[in-house]
N, C-alpha and C positions, 0 to 999 in steps of 0.2 A: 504387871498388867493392870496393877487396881488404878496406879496412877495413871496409866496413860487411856484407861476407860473413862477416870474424874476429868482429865482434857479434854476427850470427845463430847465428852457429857458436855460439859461449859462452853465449848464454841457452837455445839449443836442449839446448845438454848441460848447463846448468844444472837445467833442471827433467827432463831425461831421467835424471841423475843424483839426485833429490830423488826421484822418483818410484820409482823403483829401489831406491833405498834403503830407502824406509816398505813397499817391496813384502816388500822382505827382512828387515827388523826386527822388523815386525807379524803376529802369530797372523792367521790367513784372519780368525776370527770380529771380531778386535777392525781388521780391513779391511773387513768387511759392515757397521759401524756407517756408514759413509761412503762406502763402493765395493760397490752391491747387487750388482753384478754378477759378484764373486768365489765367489758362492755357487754359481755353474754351473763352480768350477774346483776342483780339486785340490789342496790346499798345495802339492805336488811343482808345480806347472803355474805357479802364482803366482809362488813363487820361483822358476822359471826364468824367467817376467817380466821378476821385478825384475833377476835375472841381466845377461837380454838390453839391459834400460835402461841399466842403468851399461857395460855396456862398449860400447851404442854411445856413450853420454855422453865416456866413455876416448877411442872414432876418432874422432868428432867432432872433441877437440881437442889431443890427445898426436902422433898422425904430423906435424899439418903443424908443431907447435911444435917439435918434435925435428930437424925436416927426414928423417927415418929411417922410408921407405915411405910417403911423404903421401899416396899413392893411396888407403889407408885411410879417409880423410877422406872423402872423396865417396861410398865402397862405404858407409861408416858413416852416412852421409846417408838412401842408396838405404834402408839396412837402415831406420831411421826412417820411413821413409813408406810403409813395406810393413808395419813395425807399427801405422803410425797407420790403415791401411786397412782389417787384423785387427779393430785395437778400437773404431772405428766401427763396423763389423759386429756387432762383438760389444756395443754398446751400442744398435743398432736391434733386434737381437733382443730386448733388456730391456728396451726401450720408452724408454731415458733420452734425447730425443731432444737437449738443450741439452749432453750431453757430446759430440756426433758435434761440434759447432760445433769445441769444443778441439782432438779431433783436427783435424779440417779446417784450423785455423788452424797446429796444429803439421806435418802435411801438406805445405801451403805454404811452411812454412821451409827445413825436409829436402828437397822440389825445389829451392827456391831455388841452396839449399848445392850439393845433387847437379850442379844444370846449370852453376853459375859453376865450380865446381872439378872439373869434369869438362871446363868449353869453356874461355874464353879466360882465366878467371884462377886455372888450375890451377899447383900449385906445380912 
């Protein structure tokens, strides 16, 4: 179970990290070509987004690999599915109903993580 929590862990902060990133690189406008739904936000609001992705991407999988505060990891999980429940919301408001699914799927891993390294196979 620890190893196949360390895989969720890694592809979960893979794309939290990918997404993060294109949040923070890309102009709002040249993010509304692909993400309608930036157009109800701020640049200041977006790049704090993308902010908030990369350093859960970082707790996700920097504390337990370090051994240095691994409780991070789980808190950094919790933060994940309290984002994925923001932007589900925030993609029913815009009608994109096939993005709520990705959340929901991304959702599910961030519990996953949240409840194995919070119960029995915490560091």
């Amino acid at each position: 179970m620890n190893v196949f929590l360390w895989i969720v862990q890694i592809l979960l902060a893979l794309v939290m990290l990918a997404s993060g990133a294109l949040m923070l690189a890309r102009s709002r406008e040249k993010l509304a070509d692909s993400m309608t739904w930036v157009t109800a936000f701020t640049p200041a609001q977006i790049q704090g987004l993308g902010l908030l992705k990369v350093l859960a991407a970082i707790g996700l999988v920097l504390p337990a690999a370090t051994g240095i505060a691994s409780i991070w990891t789980p808190i950094a999980a919790v933060g994940v599915a309290l984002l994925m429940i923001g932007a589900a919301i925030t993609h029913l408001r815009a009608h994109e109903l096939p993005n709520i699914v990705v959340n929901a799927v991304l959702f599910a891993l961030a519990a996953v993580i949240a409840c194995g390294r919070f119960g029995p196979y915490a560091f």
